[in-house]
N, C-alpha and C positions, 0 to 999 in steps of 0.2 A: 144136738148141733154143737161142735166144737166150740165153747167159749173162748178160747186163745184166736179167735179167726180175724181176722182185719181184713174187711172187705171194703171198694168203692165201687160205688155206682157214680155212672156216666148219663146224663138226661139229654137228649138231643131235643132241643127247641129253638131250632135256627132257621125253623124252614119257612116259606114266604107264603104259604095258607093260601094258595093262588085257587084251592077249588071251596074254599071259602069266601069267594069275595074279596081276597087281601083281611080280613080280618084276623084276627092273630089269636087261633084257635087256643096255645095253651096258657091264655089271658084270660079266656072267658070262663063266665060261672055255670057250675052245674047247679040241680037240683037241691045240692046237700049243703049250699052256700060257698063251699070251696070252686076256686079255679080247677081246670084243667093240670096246669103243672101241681098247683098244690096239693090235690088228690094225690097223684103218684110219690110226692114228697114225704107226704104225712103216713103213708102204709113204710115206705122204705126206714122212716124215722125211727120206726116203733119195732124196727130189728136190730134187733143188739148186736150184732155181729156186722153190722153196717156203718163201718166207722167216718167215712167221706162221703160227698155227693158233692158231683163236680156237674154243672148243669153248662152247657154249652147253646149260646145266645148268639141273635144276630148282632154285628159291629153296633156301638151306641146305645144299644137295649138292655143294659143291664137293671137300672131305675125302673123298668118297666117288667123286668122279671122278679126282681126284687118285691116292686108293690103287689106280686099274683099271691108270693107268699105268706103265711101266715107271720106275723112280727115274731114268735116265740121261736119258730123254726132259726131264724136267724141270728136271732141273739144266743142261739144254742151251740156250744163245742161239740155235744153226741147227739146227731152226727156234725161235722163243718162242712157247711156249705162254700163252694165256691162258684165262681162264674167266669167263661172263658168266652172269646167270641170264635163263633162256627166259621167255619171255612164254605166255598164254594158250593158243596158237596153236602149230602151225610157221610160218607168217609173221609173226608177232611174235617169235619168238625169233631167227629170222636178222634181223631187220632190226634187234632189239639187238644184236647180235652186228657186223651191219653199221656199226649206229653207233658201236661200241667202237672199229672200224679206223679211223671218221670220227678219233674223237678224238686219235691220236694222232699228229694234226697233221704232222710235217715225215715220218713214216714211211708216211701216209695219202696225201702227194700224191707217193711214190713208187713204192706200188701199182700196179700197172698191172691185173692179174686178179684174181676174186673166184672161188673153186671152192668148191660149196655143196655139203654133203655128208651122208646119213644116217648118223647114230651107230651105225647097228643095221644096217648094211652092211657085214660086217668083211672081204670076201674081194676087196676093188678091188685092181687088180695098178698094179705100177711102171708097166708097158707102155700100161696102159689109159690112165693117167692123163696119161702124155707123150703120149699120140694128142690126148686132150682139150686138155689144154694148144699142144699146135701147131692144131690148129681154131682153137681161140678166139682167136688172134692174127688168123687170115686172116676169121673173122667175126664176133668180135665177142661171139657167145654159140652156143653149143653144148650139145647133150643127147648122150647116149648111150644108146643103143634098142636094145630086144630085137624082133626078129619075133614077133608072135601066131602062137600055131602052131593054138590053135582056132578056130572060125568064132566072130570077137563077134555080140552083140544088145546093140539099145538096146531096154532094156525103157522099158516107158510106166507110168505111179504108176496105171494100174488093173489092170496084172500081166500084161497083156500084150506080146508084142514090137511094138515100133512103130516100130525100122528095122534091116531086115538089111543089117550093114556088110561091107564087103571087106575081108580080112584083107592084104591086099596096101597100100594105106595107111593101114593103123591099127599102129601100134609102143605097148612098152613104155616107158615112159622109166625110166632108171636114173640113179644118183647116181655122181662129181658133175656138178653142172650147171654151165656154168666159163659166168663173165659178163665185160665190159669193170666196172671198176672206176675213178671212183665212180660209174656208168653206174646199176649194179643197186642201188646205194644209192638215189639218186634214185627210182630207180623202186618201190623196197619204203617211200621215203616218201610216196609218194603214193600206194597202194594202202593204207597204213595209214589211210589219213583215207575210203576209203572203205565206207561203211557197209553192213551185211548182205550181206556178200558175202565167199563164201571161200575164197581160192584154192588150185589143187590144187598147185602146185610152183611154184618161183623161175622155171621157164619161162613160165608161165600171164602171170605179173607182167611178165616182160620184155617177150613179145609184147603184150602191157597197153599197157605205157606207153612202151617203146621201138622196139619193130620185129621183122623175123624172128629167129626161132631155126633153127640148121643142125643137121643130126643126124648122128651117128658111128654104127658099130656098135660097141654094148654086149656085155659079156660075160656067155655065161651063168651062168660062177662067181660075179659079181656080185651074187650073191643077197642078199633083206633079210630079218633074221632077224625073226619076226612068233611061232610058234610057239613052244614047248618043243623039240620033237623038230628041230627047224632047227639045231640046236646042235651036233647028230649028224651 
């Protein structure tokens, strides 16, 4: 891996945990003692090519994302944390989050990568991440996909199927999603100005406004925690 590389990662953890109970999934502890966000924190921490981490919080919660992490993380410049508050949306909260790396000017235009990531994803490995990161050098933007293992359906809004797909190209996409940098800036500000329309992931917007996305294989540990019993 390129040692010269300045990369940030983007944590989205703004969301309101509604099939949680309202409980505030990436607060809660795992098995390992760590939180939910600190998990994903502490593997990102420990790549050296990962100079920023910009974690994007709901209005007012920053105290409370702050206590998920470990004290050491915090008091640490490699990598700097910071915290922004999420927008309406998950594409409004990374693109705040985006514009926060805009801002800081002479650290902003040495960025090279942007790696967009779920707050509520805690189990991403060192390994996964360095695969992602060597991709997105050679294209630019990258996902990392699961295989469907069942047969999908596109259903039709009158409850019927209305096309049976092949499970052989249809994938999972998993987080993170690693972009060229200010590339996916650019492009989540022009998807912002677009009206009634919502995009499903920071892929959705690239292929938008910039061009192909390449795909890696994703891990099944990778998992997003959505439930209560995911914790387990």
């Amino acid at each position: 891996m390129n040692a010269g590389l300045n990369i940030a990662v983007v944590i989205c953890a703004a969301g309101s945990s509604s099939r949680m109970g309202g409980v505030k999934k990436e607060y809660q502890k795992l098995k390992n003692g760590d939180t939910v966000l600190g998990s994903s924190v502490r593997v990102f921490a420990s790549v050296k090519s990962i100079k920023t981490i910009v974690i994007a919080v709901n209005k007012d919660t920053e105290a409370d994302a702050r206590g998920a992490l470990p004290q050491k993380f915090l008091a640490s410049d490699d990598p700097k944390i910071f915290f922004v508050s999420g927008g309406s949306s998950r594409s409004a909260s990374v693109f705040n989050a985006l514009s926060f790396l805009m801002s800081l000017d002479s650290q902003a235009a040495k960025i090279n990568y942007a790696l967009i990531h779920d707050g509520a994803r805690p189990y991403i490995s060192a390994p996964l991440t360095s695969k992602i990161i060597e991709a997105v050098q050679k294209n630019g933007a990258v996902v990392p996909v699961m295989p469907v293992t069942e047969t999908p359906k596109e259903i039709g809004s009158n409850g019927f199927i209305k096309r049976h797909l092949k499970r052989v190209s249809i994938g999972a996409a998993q987080t993170p999603q690693a972009f060229k940098f200010p590339q996916i800036y650019n492009a989540h500000k022009k998807a912002a100005k677009v009206k009634n329309t919502e995009f499903t992931d920071d892929a959705e917007i690239w292929g938008r406004f910039c061009g192909k996305v390449a795909v890696i294989d994703g891990e099944a540990e990778n998992k997003k925690i959505t439930f209560k019993e995911d914790l387990n």
